[in-house]
C-alpha angles and dihedrals in degrees: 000000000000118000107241112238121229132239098253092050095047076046090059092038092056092046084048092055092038087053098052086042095061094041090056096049086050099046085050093048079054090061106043084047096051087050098055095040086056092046088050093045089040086052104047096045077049084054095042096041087050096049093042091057106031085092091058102048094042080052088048100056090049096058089041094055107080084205090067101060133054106257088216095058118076123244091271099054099262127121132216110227121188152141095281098049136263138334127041098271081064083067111126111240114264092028086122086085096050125110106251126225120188123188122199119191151146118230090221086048111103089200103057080035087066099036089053087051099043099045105013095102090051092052091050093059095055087058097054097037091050099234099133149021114251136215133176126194110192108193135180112208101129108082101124091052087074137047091239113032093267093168098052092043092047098047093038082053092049088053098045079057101053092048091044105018107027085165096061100043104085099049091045091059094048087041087060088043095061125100089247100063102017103112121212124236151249110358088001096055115115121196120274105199126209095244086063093043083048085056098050091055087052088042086047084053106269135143107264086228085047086062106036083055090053101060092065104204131326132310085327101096099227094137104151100270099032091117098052088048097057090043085051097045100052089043084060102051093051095042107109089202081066098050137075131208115268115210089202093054098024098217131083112288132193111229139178128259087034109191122202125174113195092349101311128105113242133203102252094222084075084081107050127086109264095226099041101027093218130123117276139180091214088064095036083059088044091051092043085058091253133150121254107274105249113254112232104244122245130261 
C-alpha cells in the first residue's frame, strides 16, 4: 500500500512541478527568441548583401548587353581613332609597332578645352600621318559642375556618334572643345540644351535623325549608352594605373586631361615647351619618342 504523502510534502512536490515548468516555458521563450533574432540577423545581412551588390550586378548586366556599349569603343572606354576611321579593326596594318597616345578628357573640363585647342591639330596630323596609334577616352565625371548634366548629355551624344556617325565624331568633340561652344563651370556655367547639342552632331556631319536619336529625352540623360558611360567613367577614375602621384597631396590622384603614351600615365608638363610652358607639338613628338618634324627651307 502506498505510503500517503503529506501535505508538506504534496506542497514540495507542486513547487517542484511548478519550477520545471517554469524552467521549461523560459528555455522555450529563449529559443523562440533566439529564432527570431537569427532570422532578423539572416534577413538584414540579406538586405545589406543585396543592397551592397545591386550596383554590381546592375553594372554587370549592362556590360553584359551588347546593346549597352558602343561596339566601336573598346571594352575600357577608350577609342581607337585613325586614318581609316573608328574602332580597332580600322587600324592600318603595321600600327602594332607605333608609339599610343591616349587622351582622356571631360568636355566641361577647361583643362582638357584648352589641351584639345592647343594640341588638337597635332595630334590630327599623327593620325593621319600614321605616326601614331590614337585613343580617345571620352568620360563624363563633371555633372555637378553644371545646372543639367552637360557633361553626361554631351559625351553620351559623342558615343552615339561614333556607333552611328563615325564620320561625324571626331569634329563634334573638337567642336565642343572650342571657345565658342565650350561652356564654364560651376556658378559661371550657362545652360547648353539638347537641341544645340542636336545641331553640333549635323554641323560635325551627322543625319539630322542620327542626332535627334542620340539626345534621348529630354534633360534626363537616357540616350542609348549613358549607362556605360557612367560605369566607364567611374572605372577610370579608380583605376591606379589612371592616376599619377600628387606632391601636394601626396597620394595618386585622377586628373583630366589624363596623357599616356604607350599605356603609362605621363606628367603633362612633358608636353609643353620649357621656356614658354604651353603645349607644343614640337615637345608632344619629343615625349612619343619622334623625330623633330624638317623645316621647309627657305626661299
Amino acid at each position: 500500500m502506498a505510503k500517503k504523502l503529506s501535505a508538506k510534502e504534496i506542497a514540495k512536490q507542486k513547487a517542484m512541478q511548478l519550477a520545471e515548468q517554469e524552467r521549461q516555458r523560459q528555455q522555450k521563450a529563449r529559443t523562440t527568441m533566439l529564432s527570431v533574432i537569427a532570422v532578423l540577423v539572416v534577413v538584414f545581412f540579406g538586405a545589406v548583401y543585396y543592397v551592397v551588390t545591386k550596383d554590381e550586378r546592375d553594372e554587370k548586366a549592362v556590360l553584359n548587353d551588347a546593346d549597352s556599349k558602343p561596339s566601336v569603343f573598346n571594352d575600357d572606354g577608350s577609342l581607337y581613332v585613325s586614318l581609316n576611321g573608328l574602332g580597332k579593326e580600322n587600324l592600318p596594318e603595321g600600327s602594332e609597332n607605333l608609339p599610343t597616345l591616349e587622351v582622356f578628357h571631360d568636355y566641361i573640363c577647361p583643362a582638357c578645352g584648352y589641351f584639345d585647342r592647343t594640341l588638337g591639330s597635332a595630334i590630327i596630323d599623327l593620325i593621319t600621318s600614321g605616326e601614331v596609334i590614337y585613343l580617345d577616352h571620352p568620360i563624363a565625371l563633371f555633372d555637378s559642375t553644371s545646372k543639367d548634366k552637360y557633361s553626361t548629355r554631351a559625351t553620351a551624344v559623342a558615343l552615339y556618334l561614333a556607333e552611328y556617325a563615325p564620320q561625324a565624331y571626331f569634329q563634334y568633340s573638337q567642336s565642343l572643345f572650342s571657345t565658342e561652344h565650350q561652356p564654364s563651370e560651376g556658378t559661371k556655367y550657362v545652360s547648353v540644351t539638347n537641341e544645340a547639342l542636336k545641331t553640333r552632331a549635323i554641323e560635325a556631319g551627322a543625319d539630322p535623325d542620327v542626332a535627334e536619336a542620340a539626345i534621348g529625352s529630354g534633360l534626363t540623360t537616357d540616350s542609348k549608352f549613358t549607362k556605360w558611360l557612367q560605369i566607364m567613367s567611374n572605372k577610370a577614375q579608380t583605376l591606379d594605373d589612371n592616376k599619377k602621384w600628387d606632391e601636394d597631396r601626396q597620394q595618386l590622384i585622377f586628373s583630366t586631361p589624363l596623357i599616356k603614351i604607350n599605356g603609362k600615365v605621363i606628367d603633362n608638363s612633358l608636353l609643353a615647351d620649357k621656356a614658354s610652358g604651353n603645349f607644343t607639338a614640337a615637345a608632344l613628338r619629343a615625349a612619343l619618342g619622334l623625330p623633330p618634324v624638317e623645316e621647309a627651307p627657305a626661299e
